[in-house]
C-alpha positions in Angstrom: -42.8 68.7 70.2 -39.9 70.4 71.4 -41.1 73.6 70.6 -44.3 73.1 72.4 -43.0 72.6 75.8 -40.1 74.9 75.9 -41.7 77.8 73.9 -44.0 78.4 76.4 -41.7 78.2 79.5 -40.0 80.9 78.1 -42.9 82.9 77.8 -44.0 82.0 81.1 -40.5 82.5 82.7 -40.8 86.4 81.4 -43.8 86.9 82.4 -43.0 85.4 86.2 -39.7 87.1 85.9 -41.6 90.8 85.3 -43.7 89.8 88.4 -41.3 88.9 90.3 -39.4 92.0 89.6 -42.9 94.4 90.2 -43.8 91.8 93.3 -40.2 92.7 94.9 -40.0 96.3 94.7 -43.6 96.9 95.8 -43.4 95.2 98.8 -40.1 97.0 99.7 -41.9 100.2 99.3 -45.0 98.8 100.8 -43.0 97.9 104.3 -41.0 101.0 103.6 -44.3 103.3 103.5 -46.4 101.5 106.4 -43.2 102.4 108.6 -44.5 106.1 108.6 -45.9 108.0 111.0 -48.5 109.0 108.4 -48.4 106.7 105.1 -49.4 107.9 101.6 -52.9 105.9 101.7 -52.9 107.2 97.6 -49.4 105.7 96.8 -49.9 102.7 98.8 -53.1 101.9 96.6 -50.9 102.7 93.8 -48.4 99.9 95.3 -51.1 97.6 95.5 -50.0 93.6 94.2 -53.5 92.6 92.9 -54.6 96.3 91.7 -51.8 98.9 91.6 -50.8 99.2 87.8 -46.6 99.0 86.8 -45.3 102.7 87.8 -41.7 103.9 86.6 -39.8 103.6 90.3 -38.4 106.7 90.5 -40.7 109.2 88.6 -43.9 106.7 89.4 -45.2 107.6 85.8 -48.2 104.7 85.0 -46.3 102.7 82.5 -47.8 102.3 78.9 -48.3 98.7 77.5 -44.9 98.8 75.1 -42.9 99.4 78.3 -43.8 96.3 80.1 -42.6 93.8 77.7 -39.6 91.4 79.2 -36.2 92.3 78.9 -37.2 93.9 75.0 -38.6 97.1 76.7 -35.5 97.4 78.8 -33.2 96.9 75.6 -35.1 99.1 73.4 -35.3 102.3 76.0 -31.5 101.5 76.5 -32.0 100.8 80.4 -34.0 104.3 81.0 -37.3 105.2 81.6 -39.3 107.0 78.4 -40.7 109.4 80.5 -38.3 110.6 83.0 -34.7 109.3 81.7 -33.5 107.7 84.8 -31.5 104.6 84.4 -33.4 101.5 85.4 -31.7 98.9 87.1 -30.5 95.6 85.0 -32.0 93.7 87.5 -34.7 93.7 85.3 -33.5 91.8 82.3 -31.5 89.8 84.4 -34.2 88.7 87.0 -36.7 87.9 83.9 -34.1 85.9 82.1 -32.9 84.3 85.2 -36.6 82.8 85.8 -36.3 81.7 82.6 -33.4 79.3 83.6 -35.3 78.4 86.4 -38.3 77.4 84.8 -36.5 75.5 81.8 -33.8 74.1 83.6 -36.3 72.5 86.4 -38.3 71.1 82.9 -34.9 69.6 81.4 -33.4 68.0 84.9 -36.6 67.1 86.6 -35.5 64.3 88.6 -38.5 62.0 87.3 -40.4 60.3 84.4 -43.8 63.1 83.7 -46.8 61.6 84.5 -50.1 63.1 86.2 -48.6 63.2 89.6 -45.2 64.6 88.4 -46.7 67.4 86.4 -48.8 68.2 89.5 -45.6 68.4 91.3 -43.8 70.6 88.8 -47.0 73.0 88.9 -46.2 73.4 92.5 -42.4 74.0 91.9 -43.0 76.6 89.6 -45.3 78.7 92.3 -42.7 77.8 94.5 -39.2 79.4 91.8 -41.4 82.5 91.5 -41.0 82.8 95.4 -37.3 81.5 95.6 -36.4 84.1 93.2 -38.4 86.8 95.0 -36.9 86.1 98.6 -33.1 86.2 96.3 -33.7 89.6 94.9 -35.1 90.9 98.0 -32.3 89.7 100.4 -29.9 90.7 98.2 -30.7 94.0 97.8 -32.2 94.4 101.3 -30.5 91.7 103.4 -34.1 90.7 104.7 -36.4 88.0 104.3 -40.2 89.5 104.7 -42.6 87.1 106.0 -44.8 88.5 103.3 -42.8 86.4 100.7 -42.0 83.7 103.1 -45.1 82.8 105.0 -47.2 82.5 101.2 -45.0 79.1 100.2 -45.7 77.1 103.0 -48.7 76.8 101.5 -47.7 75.2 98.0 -44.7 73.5 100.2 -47.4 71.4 102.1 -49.2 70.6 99.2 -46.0 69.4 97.8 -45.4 67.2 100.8 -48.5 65.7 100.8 -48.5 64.5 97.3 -45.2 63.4 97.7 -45.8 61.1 101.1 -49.2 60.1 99.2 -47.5 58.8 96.5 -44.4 57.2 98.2 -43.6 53.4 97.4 -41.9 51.2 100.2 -42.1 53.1 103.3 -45.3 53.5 105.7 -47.0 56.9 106.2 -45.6 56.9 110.0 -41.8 56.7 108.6 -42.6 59.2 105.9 -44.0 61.6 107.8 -41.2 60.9 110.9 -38.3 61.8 107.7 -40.2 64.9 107.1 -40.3 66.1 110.2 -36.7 65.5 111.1 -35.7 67.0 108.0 -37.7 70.1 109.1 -35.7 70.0 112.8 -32.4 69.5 110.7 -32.7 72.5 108.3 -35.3 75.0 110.5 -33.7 73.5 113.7 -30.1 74.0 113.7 -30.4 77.9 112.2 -33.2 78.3 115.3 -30.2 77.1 117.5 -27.5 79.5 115.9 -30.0 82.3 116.3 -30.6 81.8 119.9 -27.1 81.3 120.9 -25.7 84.6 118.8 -28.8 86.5 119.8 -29.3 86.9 116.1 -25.7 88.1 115.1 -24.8 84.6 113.5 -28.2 84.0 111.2 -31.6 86.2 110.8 -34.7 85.3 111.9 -35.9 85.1 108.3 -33.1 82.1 107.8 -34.9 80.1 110.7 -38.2 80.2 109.1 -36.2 79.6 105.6 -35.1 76.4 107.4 -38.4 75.0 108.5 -39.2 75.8 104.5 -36.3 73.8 103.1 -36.9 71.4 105.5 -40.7 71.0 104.7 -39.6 70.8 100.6 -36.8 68.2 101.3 -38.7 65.7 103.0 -35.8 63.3 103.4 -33.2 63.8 106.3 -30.2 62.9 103.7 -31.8 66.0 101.4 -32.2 68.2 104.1 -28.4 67.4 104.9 -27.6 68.0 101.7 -28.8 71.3 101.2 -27.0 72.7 103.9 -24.0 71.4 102.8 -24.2 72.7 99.4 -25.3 75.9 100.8 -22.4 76.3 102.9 -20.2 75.4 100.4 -21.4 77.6 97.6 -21.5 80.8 100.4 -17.8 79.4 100.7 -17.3 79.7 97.1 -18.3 82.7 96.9 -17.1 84.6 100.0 -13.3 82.7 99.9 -12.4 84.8 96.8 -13.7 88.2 97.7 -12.0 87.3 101.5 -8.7 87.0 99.7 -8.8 90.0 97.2 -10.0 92.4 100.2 -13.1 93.0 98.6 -15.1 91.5 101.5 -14.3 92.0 105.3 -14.4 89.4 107.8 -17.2 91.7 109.3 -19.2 91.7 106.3 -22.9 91.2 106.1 -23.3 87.9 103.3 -27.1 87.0 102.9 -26.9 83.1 102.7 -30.7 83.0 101.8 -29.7 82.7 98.3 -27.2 80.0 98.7 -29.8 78.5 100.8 -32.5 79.3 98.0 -30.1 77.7 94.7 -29.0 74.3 97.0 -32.6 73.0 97.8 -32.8 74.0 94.1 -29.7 71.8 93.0 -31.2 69.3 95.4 -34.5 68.7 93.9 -33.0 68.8 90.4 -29.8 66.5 91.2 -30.4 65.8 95.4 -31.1 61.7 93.6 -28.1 61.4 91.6 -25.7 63.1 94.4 -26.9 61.2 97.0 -26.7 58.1 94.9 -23.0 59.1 94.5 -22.1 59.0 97.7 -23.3 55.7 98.5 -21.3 54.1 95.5 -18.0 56.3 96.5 -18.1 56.3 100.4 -20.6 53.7 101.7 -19.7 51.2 99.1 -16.0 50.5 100.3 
């Protein structure tokens, strides 16, 4: 039984993992393209998400069926391309085994009992990792967050929402709808704010309409809260060290997309169990 639910989110996670790798770079070179004078109309139908078959990114040789396989292709050629020789990024492995953990991880910690409404909720997170992990890569590499992988998951992120207020015990639809909301001002609101003030030198644009995002998914003001703070404090995490080893300047550009990205993660797999922490440790006395 075991077997038959994980051995097929692995399988899936590779397979989402390749996509998200091929949906990534094509859109960078896509943006990168259309910002021309005169764009390659014959490389951009190449580039193509729905159409445009996998091409070696440097040499932009069509690749053949044995080189598209997850993270076994890149093993086997040794991190090189078979036709031209130039190394290929471990990004590759790493981004397909990384949705992997995603995908499994969410399974294992989901936050409730599986029924219908459940699994129709978990279909909708899954749509919603492959985009997480697309806006990470991308604002890692590129320190940007395109609208073009942004604007996409509001869509599953309502759908989310409304299943979730639908199916809500205790509270009216007026008060459910009010928390969602607020949690949207809260998360979408307060980076708005920091992005007016600095004029954009503080937080992106791309962050704001993150915000509204997280805000939309946490539906709760004490969720919405909560991924902020964990974002902040894994950034902190992360940044401290480098800070104190001089391998990051104060004046260094940090994208906190991802840290924003892996708390509303942590928050739909243990936001609950935190939150019910809290209330037992601090409220409690």
């Amino acid at each position: 039984m075991v077997l038959m639910i994980y051995v097929p989110l692995v399988l899936i996670g590779l397979c989402f993992g390749s996509f998200v790798n091929a949906l990534v770079w094509r859109v960078y070179e896509q943006e990168k393209e259309n910002s021309k004078k005169k764009p390659d109309k014959k490389y951009l139908a190449k580039l193509s998400i729905t159409k445009g078959r996998s091409i070696c990114p440097h040499c932009k040789h069509e690749l053949a069926v044995r080189d598209l396989i997850p993270v076994l292709s890149w093993l086997s050629l040794k991190g090189k391309c078979r036709y031209c020789g130039k190394p290929i990024s471990a990004q590759y492995p790493i981004v397909e085994l990384g949705m992997v953990v995603l995908l499994v991880g969410s399974y294992l910690w989901w936050p409730n009992s599986f029924n219908t409404t459940q699994y129709e909720l978990f279909g909708l997170w899954v749509v919603m990792m492959i985009g997480f992990l697309a806006l990470t890569v991308y604002d890692l590499k590129w320190y940007l967050l395109p609208n073009r992988l942004l604007y996409p998951l509001f869509v599953p992120a309502v759908a989310w929402m409304a299943i979730s207020v639908s199916t809500s015990h205790g509270k009216g639809l007026g008060y459910t709808l009010a928390e969602v909301v607020i949690s949207m001002v809260i998360d979408g609101g307060l980076f708005y704010i920091l992005y007016q003030v600095s004029a954009g030198k503080w937080i992106g644009g791309g962050d704001v309409r993150l915000g509204w995002l997280l805000g939309l998914l946490a539906l709760t003001p004490a969720r919405a809260v909560l991924v902020l703070f964990l974002a902040s404090l894994l950034g902190t995490a992360f940044s401290l060290p480098l800070l104190v080893t001089k391998k990051l300047k104060r004046d260094s550009v940090v994208p906190f997309g991802p840290f924003l990205l892996l708390a509303a993660v942590l928050v739909q797999l243990f936001g609950a169990s935190l939150l019910a922490w809290y209330d037992r440790t601090f409220l409690m006395l």
